[in-house]
N, C-alpha and C positions, 0 to 999 in steps of 0.2 A: 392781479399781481402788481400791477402798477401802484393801485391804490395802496396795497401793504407797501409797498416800498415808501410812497408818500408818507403814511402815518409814521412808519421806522426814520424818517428826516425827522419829520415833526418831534420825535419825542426824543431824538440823540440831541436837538437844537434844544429842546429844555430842560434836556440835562445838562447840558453844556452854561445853560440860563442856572440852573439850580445849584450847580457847582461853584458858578462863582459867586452867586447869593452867600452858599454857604461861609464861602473862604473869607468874602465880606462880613459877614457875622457880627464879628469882633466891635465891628464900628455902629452898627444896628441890630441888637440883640432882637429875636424872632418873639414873637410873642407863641406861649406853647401852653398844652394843655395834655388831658387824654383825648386819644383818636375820637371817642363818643360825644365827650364834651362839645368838641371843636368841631365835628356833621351837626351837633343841635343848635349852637352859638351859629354857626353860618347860614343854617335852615332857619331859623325863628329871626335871628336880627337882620339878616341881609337878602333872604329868601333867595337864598344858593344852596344848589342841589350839584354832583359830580356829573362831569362835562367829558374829562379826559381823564386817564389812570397809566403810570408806567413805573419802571423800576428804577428805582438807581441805585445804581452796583450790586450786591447784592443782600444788604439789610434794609435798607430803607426803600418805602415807596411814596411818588410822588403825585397827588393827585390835582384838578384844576377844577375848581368849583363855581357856576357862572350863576345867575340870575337875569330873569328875562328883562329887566330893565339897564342891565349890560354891566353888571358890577361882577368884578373876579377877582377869584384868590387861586393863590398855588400854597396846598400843603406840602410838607415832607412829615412822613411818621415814619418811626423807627421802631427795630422789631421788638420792642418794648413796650410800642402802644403809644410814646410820645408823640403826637403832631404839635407842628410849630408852625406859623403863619410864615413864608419869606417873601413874600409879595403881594400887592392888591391894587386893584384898580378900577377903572370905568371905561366905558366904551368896548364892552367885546363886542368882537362881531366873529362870525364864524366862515373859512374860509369857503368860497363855492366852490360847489364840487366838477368845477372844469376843472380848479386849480389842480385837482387828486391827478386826471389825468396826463400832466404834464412831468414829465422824465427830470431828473434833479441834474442840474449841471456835472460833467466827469470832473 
């Protein structure tokens, strides 16, 4: 039970990350593709496979694609099929799982 409540922090926090990507936009247009395009660009060029999966609101879903040499991306596709890149990076690491156990601030 705990551990779901952790994941549900985890993915309200990158909704709340993806939201303001979004609203940012304007300033850094996403680079975007179809949903299949953009799993095979991510798999072939940066050997990233899906890591994390959740929804935002409810048309669009957002997913977090990592590679074992720590390289990550956050999509958003819309229920049209579009995915758009709004983030990327280096250095993932994944959080240990003592942190799941620990109760979220009231």
């Amino acid at each position: 039970m705990k551990k779901l409540a952790f994941t549900r922090l985890v993915f309200a926090s990158l909704t709340g990350v993806v939201s303001a990507l979004l609203v940012s936009s304007a300033v850094a247009a996403p680079q975007c593709t179809t949903h299949e395009k953009m799993v095979q660009l991510l798999s072939k060029r940066f050997s990233e496979v899906p890591k994390a999966v959740g929804l935002v609101g409810q048309t669009r879903v957002m997913e977090v694609y990592v590679s074992q040499k720590g390289s990550w991306t956050i999509v958003v596709t819309n229920s049209g099929g579009q995915a758009c890149i709004l983030a990327a990076g280096n250095d993932w690491e994944d959080v240990p799982d003592t942190f799941a156990n620990l109760e979220p601030a009231a």
